[in-house]
Every structure is written in C-alpha cells, then in structure tokens.
C-alpha positions in Angstrom: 25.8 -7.1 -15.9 23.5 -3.9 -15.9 22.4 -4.6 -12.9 25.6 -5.4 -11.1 27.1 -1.8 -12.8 23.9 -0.2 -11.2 24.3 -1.7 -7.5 28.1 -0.7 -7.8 27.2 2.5 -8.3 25.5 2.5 -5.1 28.2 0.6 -3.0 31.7 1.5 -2.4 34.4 0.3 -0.6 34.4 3.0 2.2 33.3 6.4 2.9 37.0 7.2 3.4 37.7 5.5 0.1 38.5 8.7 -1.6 40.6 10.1 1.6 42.5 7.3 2.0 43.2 7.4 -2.3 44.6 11.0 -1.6 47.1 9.7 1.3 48.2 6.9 -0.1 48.8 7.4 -3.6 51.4 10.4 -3.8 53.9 8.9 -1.3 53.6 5.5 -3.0 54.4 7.0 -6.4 57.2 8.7 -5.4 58.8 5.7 -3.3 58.3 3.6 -7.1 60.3 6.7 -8.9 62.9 6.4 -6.3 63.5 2.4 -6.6 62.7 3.2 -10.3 65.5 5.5 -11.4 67.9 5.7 -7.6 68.7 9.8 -6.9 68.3 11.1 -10.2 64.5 11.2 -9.5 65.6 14.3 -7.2 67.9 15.7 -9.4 65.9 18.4 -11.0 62.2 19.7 -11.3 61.4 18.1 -14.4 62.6 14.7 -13.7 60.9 14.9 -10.6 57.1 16.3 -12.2 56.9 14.1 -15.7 57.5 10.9 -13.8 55.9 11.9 -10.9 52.7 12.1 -12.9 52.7 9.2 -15.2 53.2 6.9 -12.0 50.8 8.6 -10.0 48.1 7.9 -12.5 49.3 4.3 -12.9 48.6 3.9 -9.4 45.8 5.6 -9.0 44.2 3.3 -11.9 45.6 0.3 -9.5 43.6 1.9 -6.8 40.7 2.4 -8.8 40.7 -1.1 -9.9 40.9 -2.6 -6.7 38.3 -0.7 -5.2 36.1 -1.8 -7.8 37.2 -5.4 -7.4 36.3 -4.9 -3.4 33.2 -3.8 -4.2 32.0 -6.3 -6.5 33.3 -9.2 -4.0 31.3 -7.1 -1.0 28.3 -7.8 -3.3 29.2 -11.3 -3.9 30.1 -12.0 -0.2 28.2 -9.9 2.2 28.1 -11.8 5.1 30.5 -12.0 7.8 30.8 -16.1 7.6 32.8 -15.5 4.3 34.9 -12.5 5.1 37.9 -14.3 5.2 37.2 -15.8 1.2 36.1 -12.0 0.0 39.5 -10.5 1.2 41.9 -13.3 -0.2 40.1 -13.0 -3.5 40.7 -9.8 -3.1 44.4 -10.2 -2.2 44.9 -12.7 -5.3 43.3 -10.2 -7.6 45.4 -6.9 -6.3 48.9 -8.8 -6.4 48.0 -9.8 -10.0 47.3 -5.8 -10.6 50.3 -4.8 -8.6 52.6 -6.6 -10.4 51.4 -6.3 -14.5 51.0 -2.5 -13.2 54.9 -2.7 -12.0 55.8 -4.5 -14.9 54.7 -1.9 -17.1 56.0 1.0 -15.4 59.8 -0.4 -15.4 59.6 -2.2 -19.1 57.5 1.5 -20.2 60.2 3.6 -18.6 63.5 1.5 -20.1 61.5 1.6 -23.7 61.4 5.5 -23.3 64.4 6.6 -21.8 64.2 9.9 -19.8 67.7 11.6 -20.6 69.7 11.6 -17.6 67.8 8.6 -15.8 68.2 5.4 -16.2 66.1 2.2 -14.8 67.7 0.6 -12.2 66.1 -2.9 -13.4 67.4 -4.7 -10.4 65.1 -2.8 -8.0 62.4 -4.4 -10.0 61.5 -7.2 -7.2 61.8 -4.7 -4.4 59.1 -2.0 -6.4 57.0 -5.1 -6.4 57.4 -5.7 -2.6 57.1 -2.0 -2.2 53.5 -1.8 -4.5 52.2 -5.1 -2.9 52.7 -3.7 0.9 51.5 -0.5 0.0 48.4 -2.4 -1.5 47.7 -4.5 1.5 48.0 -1.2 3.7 45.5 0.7 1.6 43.1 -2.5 1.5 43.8 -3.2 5.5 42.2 0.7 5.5 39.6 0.3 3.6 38.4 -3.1 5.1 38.8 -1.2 8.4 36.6 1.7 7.4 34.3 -0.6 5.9 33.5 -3.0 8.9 33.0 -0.1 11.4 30.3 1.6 9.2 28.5 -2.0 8.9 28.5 -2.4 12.5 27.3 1.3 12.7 24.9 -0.2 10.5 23.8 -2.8 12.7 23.6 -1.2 16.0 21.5 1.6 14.2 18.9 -0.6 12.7 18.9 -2.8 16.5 18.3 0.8 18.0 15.2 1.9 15.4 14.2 -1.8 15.8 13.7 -0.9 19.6 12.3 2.0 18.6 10.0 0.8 16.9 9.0 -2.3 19.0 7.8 0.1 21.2 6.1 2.6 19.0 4.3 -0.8 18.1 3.4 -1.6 21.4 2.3 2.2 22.3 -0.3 1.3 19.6 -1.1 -1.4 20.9 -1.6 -0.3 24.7 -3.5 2.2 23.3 -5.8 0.3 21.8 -6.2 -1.6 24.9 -6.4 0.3 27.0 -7.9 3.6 26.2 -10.7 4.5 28.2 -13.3 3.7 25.7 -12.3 0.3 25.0 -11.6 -0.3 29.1 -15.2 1.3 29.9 -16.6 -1.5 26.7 -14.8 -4.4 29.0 -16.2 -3.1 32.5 -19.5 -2.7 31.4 -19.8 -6.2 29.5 -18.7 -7.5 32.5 -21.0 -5.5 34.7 -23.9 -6.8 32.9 -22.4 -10.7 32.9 -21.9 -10.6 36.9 -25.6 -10.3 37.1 -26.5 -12.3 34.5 -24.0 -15.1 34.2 -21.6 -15.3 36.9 -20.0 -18.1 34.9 -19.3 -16.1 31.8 -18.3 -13.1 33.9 -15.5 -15.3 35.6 -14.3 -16.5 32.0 -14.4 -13.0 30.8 -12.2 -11.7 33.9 -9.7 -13.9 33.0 -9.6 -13.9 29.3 -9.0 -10.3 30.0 -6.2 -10.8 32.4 -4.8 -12.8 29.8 -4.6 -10.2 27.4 -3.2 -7.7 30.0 -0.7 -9.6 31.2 0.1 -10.4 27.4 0.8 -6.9 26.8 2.9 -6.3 29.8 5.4 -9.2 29.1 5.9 -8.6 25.3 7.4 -4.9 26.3 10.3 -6.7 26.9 10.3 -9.1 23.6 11.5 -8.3 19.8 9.6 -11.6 18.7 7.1 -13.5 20.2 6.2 -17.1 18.8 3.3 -17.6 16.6 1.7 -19.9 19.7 1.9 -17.4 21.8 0.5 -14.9 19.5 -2.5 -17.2 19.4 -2.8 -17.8 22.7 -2.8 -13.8 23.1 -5.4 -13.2 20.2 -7.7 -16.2 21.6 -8.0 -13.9 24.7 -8.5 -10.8 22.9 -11.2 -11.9 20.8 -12.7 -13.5 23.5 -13.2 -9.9 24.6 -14.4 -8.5 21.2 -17.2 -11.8 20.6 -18.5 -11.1 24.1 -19.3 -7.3 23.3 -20.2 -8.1 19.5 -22.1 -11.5 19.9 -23.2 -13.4 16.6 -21.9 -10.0 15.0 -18.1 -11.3 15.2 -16.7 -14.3 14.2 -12.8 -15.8 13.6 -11.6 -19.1 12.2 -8.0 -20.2 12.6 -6.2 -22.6 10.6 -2.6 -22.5 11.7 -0.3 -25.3 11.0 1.4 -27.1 14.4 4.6 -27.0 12.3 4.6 -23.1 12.5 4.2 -22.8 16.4 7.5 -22.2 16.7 8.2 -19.5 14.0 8.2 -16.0 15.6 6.1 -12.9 14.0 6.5 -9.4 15.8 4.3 -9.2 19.2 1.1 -7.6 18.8 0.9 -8.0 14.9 -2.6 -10.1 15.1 -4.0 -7.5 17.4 -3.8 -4.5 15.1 -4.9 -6.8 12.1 -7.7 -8.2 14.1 -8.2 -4.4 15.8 -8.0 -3.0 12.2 -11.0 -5.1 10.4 -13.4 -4.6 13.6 -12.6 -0.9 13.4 -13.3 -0.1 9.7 -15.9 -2.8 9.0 -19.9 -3.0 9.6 -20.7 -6.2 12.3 -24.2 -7.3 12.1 -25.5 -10.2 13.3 -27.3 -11.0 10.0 -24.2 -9.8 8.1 -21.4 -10.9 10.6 -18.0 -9.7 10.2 -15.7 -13.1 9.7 -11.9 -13.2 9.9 -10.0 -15.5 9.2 -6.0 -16.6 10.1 -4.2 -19.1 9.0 -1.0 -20.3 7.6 0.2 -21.6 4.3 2.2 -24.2 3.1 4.7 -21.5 2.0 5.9 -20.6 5.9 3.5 -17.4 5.8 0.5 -16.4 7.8 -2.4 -15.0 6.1 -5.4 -12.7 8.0 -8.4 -12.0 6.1 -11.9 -10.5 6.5 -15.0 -9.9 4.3 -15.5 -6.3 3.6 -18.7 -4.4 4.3 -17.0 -1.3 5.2 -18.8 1.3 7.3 -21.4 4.2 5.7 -19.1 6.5 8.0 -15.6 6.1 7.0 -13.2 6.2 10.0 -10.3 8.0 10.7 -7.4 5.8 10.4 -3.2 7.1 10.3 -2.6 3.1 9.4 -0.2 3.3 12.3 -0.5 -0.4 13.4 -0.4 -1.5 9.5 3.1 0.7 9.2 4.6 -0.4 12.5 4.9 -4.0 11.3 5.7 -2.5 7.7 9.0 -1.2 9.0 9.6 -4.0 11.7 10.2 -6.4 8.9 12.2 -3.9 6.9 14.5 -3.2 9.3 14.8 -6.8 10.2 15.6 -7.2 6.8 13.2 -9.8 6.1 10.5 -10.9 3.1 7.9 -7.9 3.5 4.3 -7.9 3.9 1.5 -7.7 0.9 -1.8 -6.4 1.2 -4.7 -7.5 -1.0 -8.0 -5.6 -1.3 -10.2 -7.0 -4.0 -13.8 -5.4 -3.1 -14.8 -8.3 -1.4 -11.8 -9.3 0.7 -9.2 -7.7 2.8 -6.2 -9.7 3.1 -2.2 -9.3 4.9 0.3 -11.8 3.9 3.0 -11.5 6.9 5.9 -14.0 6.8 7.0 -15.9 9.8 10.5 -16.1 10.6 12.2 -19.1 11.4 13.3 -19.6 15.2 
C-alpha cells in the first residue's frame, strides 16, 4: 500500500489534469444547481453563492477521486494492449462515483431546505446524465492529454536511443581507428608480410572484418549476439597478433542465445576496456573470458593485474551501454570487482 501511495505521488493523470479541473468543474456545478432547484438558482446572490460552493466542492471531490482511480489503473495497466480494460474500469468506477455523489447532493439538498428553493426531484435522472457526460468528457481529456505525452515519451527516448547508438559507436571508431591503434595494425602487418605471408593474409582480412563490422552497425540499434562474436573473433584476432602469449580469450556462449540481440559494439569496449587498464605479460597473460549463463545473460570477465601506471579512463564505453539499456527500458547491467576479478553482467534481449 506504501508503496503504491509513494508511486502515485509520482504519477498523475495528465499534466493538464489541474487545467482541465479548473474548466470543467465550475460550469458543471452550475448546470447541477440549475436541474437541481429550476430558475430560482438565479434568483438572487445568495442562492446562487451557498449552493454554488457546496456543489462545486462535491464535484471537485468527484474529480479528485477519479483522477486518483485513473492513476492507480495507469499503474496497474501500463501498456497499450490493455488500454481498452484500464478505461472501462475506469468508466464503471466514475459512474458508481457520479451517481452516489448525485444522490447525495439532491437527498442533502431536500433534507436542508434552502428557503425559497425547492428540489425539483424529477430532474434527478437527467443531473445523473448531465454528471455522467460531463465525467466521460473530462476523462476523454485527460486520456487524451495523457497518451500524447507517452508518445512524447516514446519518440524522445527513440531519439536519445539514436543518440546514443552513435555516441556508442563514435567510441568505438575511435578506438579503432585512431592513429595509434591503426599505426599498431600496419606495422604488425608490415613485419608478418616479410615474415609470414600466410599470417599477413589472415591478419588483412580479420581486419577487414572488423572494419566492415563497424561500418554496417552505424546503421543498427541491435546486433545479434552471433554477430557480435563473429565481430569480436576478428577484433581479437588483431589484439593476440600484436600481444602474442600475453592475451588470451575463452568463449563459452550457448547456441540457444545466438539469436538474442545485445547493443553493437558492447564486446569491443569490454574487451578494449580490460586490455587498456590491465598488465599483459606473457608469463602473467591477461585472460578474458565471455560466456553466457543459463539465466539468458552474458557474462565478460578478466583477471586483474592492473597497471603500476594507472590510465586515464572517462568510462565512456562502460556508460554508453549503461544508458542504452536504460533507455530501452530493460534489466540493467552489474559490475563486479572483487580484487582478483573484473566482471559485467549484460542481459541479452530476446529477438
């Protein structure tokens, strides 16, 4: 209960809820006092003010409460597939309110008596038309209100997905192909045309690979975890060639994942990340390892044996896929750093 009070507090109706509260409720009041007590309601100042009040804040409290009850049913049924079930809910619920609230305000009024202005008690079933319509109109508002600022939502979240996606694969690129890591790849393969023509031509295509990898996934959102593989095959491919016995990577993925999708170029920083921050020796190699767990997640890891020279690191490419699967509104990422072992936890999502 506390912790459906606290999300309520958090969610209303509409931004225009308030707005469309001030519109509505005075000219619905009055119209009640009309079909309430006929033209005496005009007759004089204070028949018009007293009344005027006391069914103003009865419908206001009607408002009130159906607002409330719209936003605990937008809690309950947030997705578009039930729309249809959250609003006659709602409907059911702000009859039932309309009329007890009607009821009361004719029986209240007759119990009184205002001098000089009786209750027309056969108006009673067109008050309850009146409050009903009036109800629907203020709710049609309101759900109107409310499903342009979720699509506002949407389409801003798809546009700082974009944004994103590509800040992601900026990083990327420029890890690529900055001139230090381009001049690493030209001269290992200087030195393997002369002494391995073989290796050299294996080299020259792994690299192509990973070029052409880049290229194609500025036009993706999600990239299958096969694919990723393929891609970070290549890429390491590149890194064991310049690192030797220094570098080495196991990979345990699951055939049933191939298909699940991961943002492109999330293996690439992980992968980039432990080789940048991390000592490789060739009696102390670095070793990563990726795999996937029975859970539908896929797990990278590496031994530490950080440098003596810390590098600079902003923990761009760690962020990037941070806020990709925030705004995708999926499971987030964990990070685990025991001493020993650095490990990310990044779900896959389902095709």
């Amino acid at each position: 209960m506390i912790g459906l009070l606290s999300n309520m507090k958090t969610l209303t109706y509409s931004s225009k809820e308030r707005l469309i509260g001030l519109l509505v409720i005075p000219p619905v009041a009055i119209a009640i006092n009309f079909f309430v007590f006929g033209a005496a309601y005009f007759d004089g100042f204070r028949h018009f003010v007293l009344p005027g009040l006391v069914t103003s804040t009865v419908v206001l409290i009607i408002y009130i409460l159906c607002s409330m009850i719209a936003t605990i049913m937008l809690n309950r049924f947030p997705n578009y597939s039930q729309v249809f079930k959250k609003i006659g809910l709602e409907l059911l619920c702000f009859m039932g309110i309309t009329a007890a609230a009607v009821t009361v305000l004719f029986y209240g009024y007759d119990y009184i008596g205002i001098e000089g202005m009786p209750v027309k008690m056969e108006n009673y079933i067109w008050v309850l038309v009146t409050g009903i319509v009036c109800n629907l109109l203020a709710t049609s508002f309101n759900e109107g209100v409310a499903f342009y600022e979720k699509w506002r939502e949407v389409v801003d979240e798809s546009d700082q997905l974009k944004k994103e996606n590509l800040q992601s694969q900026l990083e990327g690129l420029k890890g690529q192909v900055n001139p230090h890591f381009l001049f690493n790849s030209l001269n290992s393969l200087s030195s393997l045309i002369s002494d391995d023509p073989d290796k050299a031509e294996k080299f020259l295509d792994e690299m192509s690979k990973v070029y052409r990898y880049l290229l194609r996934t500025n036009e993706e959102g999600l990239t299958t975890l096969e694919s990723e593989m393929q891609f970070i095959s290549s890429y390491f491919h590149l890194l064991k060639t310049r690192y030797g016995d220094g570098l080495e990577m196991e990979t345990r993925i699951s055939e049933k994942y191939n298909n699940y999708q991961i943002p492109p170029l999330t293996l690439q920083m992980l992968v980039e990340n432990a080789v940048k921050h991390n000592m490789i020796l060739k009696d102390s190699p670095l070793y990563i390892l990726i795999m996937t767990t029975n859970s539908g997640k896929l797990v990278v890891t590496n031994n530490l044996q950080r440098k003596d020279r810390q590098v600079s690191s902003n923990k761009v490419g760690l962020t990037n896929i941070v806020k990709k699967y925030r705004l995708m509104k999926k499971e987030e990422i964990s990070v685990r750093d025991d001493g020993k072992e650095f490990a990310v936890v990044v779900p896959l999502i389902q095709p």
